[in-house]
C-alpha positions as CSV (number, residue, x, y, z in Angstrom):
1,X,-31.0,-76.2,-80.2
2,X,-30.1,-76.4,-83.9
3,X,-27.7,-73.6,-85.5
4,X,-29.4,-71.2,-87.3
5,X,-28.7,-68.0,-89.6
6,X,-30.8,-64.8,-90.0
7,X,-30.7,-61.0,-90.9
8,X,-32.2,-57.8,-89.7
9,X,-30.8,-56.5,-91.6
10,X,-27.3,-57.9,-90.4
11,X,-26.1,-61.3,-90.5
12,X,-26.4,-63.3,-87.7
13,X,-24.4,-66.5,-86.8
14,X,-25.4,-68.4,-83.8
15,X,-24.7,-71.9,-82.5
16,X,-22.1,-74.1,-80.5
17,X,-19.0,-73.4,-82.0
18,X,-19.5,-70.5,-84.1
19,X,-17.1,-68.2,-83.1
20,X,-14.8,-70.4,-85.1
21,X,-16.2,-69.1,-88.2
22,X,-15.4,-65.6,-87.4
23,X,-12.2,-65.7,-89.6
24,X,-14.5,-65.8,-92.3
25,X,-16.5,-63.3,-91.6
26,X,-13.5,-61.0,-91.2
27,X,-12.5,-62.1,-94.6
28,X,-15.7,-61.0,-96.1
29,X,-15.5,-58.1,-94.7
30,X,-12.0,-57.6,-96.3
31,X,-10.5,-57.3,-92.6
32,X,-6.9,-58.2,-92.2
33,X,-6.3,-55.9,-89.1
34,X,-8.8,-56.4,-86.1
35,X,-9.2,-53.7,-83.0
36,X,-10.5,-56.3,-80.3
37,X,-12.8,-54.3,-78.2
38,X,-13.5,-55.8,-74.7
39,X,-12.7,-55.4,-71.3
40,X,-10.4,-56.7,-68.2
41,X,-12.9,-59.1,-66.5
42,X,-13.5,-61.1,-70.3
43,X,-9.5,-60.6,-70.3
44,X,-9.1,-62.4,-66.9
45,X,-10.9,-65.5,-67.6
46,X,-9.1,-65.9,-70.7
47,X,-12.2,-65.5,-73.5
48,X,-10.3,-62.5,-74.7
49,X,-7.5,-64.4,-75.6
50,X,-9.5,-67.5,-76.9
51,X,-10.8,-64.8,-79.5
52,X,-7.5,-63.4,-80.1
53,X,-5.9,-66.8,-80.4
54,X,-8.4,-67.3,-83.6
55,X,-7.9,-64.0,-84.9
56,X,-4.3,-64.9,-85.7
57,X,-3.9,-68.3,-86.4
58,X,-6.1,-67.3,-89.2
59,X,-3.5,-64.9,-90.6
60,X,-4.9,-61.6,-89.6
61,X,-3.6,-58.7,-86.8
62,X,-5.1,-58.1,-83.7
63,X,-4.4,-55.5,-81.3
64,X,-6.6,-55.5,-78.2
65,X,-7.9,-52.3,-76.5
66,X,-9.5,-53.9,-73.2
67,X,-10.3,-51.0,-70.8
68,X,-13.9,-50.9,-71.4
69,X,-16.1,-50.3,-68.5
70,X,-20.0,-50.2,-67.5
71,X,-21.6,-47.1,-69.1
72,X,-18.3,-46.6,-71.2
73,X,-17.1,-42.4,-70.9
74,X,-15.7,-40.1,-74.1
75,X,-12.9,-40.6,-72.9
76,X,-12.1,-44.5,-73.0
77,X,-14.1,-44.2,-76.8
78,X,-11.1,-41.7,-77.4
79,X,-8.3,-43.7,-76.0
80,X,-10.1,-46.5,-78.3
81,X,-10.3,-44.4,-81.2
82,X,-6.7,-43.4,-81.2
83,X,-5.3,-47.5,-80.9
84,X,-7.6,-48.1,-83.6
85,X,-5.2,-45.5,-85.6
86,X,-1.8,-45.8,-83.9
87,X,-2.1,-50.1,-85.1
88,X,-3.8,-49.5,-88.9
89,X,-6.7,-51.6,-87.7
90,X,-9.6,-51.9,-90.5
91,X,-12.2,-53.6,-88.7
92,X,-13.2,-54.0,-85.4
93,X,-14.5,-57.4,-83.2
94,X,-16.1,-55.9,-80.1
95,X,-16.7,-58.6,-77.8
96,X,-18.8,-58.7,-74.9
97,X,-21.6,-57.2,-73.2
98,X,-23.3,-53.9,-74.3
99,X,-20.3,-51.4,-73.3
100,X,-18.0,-53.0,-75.3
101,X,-20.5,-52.9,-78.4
102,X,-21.3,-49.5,-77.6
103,X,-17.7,-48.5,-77.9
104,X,-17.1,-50.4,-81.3
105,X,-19.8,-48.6,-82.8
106,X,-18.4,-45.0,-81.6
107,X,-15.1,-45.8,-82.7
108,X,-16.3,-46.9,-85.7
109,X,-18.0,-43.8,-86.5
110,X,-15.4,-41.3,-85.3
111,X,-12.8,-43.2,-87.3
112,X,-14.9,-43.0,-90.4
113,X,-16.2,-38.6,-89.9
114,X,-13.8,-37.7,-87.3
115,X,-15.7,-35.2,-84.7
116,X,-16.1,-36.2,-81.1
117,X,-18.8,-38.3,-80.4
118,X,-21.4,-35.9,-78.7
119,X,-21.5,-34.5,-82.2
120,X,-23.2,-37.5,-83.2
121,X,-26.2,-37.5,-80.1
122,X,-29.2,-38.1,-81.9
123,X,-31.2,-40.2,-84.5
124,X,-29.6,-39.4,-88.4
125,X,-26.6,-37.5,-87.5
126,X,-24.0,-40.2,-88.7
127,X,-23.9,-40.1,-92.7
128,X,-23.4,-43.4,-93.9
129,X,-22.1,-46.7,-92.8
130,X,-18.8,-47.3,-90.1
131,X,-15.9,-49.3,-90.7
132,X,-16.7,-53.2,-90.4
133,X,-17.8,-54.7,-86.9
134,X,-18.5,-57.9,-85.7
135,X,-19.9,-58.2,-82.4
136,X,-19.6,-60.9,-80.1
137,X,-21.5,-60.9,-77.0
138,X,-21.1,-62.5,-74.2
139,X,-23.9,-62.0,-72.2
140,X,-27.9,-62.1,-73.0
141,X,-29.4,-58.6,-71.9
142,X,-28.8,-56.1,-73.6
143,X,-29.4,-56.4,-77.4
144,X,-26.4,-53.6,-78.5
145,X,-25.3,-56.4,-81.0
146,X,-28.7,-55.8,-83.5
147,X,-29.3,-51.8,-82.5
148,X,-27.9,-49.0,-84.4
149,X,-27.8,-47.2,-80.9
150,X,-24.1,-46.6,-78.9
151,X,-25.1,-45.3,-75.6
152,X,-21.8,-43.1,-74.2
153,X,-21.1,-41.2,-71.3
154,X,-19.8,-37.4,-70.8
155,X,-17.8,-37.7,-68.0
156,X,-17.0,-33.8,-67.5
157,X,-20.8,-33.4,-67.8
158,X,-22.3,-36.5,-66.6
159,X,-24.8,-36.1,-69.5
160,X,-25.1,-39.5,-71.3
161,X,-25.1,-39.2,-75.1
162,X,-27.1,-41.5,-77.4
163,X,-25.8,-42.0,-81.0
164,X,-27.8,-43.2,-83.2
165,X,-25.7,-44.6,-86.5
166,X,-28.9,-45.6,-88.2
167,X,-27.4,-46.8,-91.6
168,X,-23.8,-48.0,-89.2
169,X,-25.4,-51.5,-88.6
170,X,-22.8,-53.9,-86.9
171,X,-21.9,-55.6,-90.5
172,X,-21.4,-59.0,-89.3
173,X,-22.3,-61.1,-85.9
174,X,-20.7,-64.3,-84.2
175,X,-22.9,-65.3,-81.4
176,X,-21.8,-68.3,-79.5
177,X,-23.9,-69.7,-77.5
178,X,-20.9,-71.7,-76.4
179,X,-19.3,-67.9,-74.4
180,X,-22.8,-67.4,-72.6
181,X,-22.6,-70.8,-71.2
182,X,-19.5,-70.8,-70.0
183,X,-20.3,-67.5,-67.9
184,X,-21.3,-67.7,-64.1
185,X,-25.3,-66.9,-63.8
186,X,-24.5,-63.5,-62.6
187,X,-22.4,-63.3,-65.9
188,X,-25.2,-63.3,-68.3
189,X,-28.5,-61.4,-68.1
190,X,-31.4,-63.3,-66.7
């Protein structure tokens, strides 16, 4: 498969080796300090820290906030929000499957108009675009890296919330084909 760059309307990266550019996408994006969102399994077969490992040898910061799970609560987008503070960050790199994009994108907002994110349940209630994001996925399923959408859990309530950050786009997207085919069938969506 040849490498190959489109929008819609973000900018999409994808082929063998791509993740390598994402220092430079960071730079144009005027990020120096990265919040690495992702989660304990990516963590334990060590793509967390290949991604980290580029982060800085490029220069930049990276703290990591990596307790994502499945269908991610208020709660771990709270504990998210407040690292993203407590370290300076001024971009985020969410890497992985859908949680973890979903949870970049709520930071992202909450970071940028403050609130909690119920506030934000619903098409056109975020007013304008959220802090630089690059997503990174690492499996093939479902599509959280080109949708607008962060899909997040009330855990007091069980209610799940939809956010829709229609002008929030994900600036900026490494996808490397290289991550998905390294993962275990069961890894990435069939």
């Amino acid at each position: 498969m040849k490498d190959f760059n489109f929008k819609i309307p973000q900018n999409i990266q994808f082929g063998m080796g791509s993740l390598k550019k994402l220092p430079e996408i960071l730079a144009e994006n005027h990020s120096d300090n990265i919040l690495l969102v992702s989660d304990r399994g990516l963590e334990k077969i060590g793509v967390v820290k290949k991604v980290q490992d580029i982060i800085e040898a490029a220069g930049l910061k990276c703290t990591s906030y990596l307790d994502v799970v499945p269908n991610p609560t208020v709660a771990v987008v709270n504990e998210a929000t407040a690292l993203y503070k407590e370290c300076g960050a001024t971009s985020i790199v969410a890497l992985g499957g859908g949680s973890s994009m979903d949870v970049g994108k709520a930071v992202g907002v909450l970071v940028n108009y403050g609130g909690k994110i119920t506030d934000y349940e619903g098409n056109h209630k975020v007013p304008g675009p959220i802090v630089p994001m690059i997503a990174i996925p690492t499996t093939a399923g479902t599509g959280s890296e080109v949708t607008p959408f962060a899909v997040i859990t009330d855990e007091t309530t069980g209610k799940t919330y939809q956010a829709a950050p229609l002008p929030a786009f994900v600036q900026g997207i490494v996808d490397n084909g290289g991550l998905l085919k390294s993962l275990k069938a069961r890894g990435a969506a069939k």
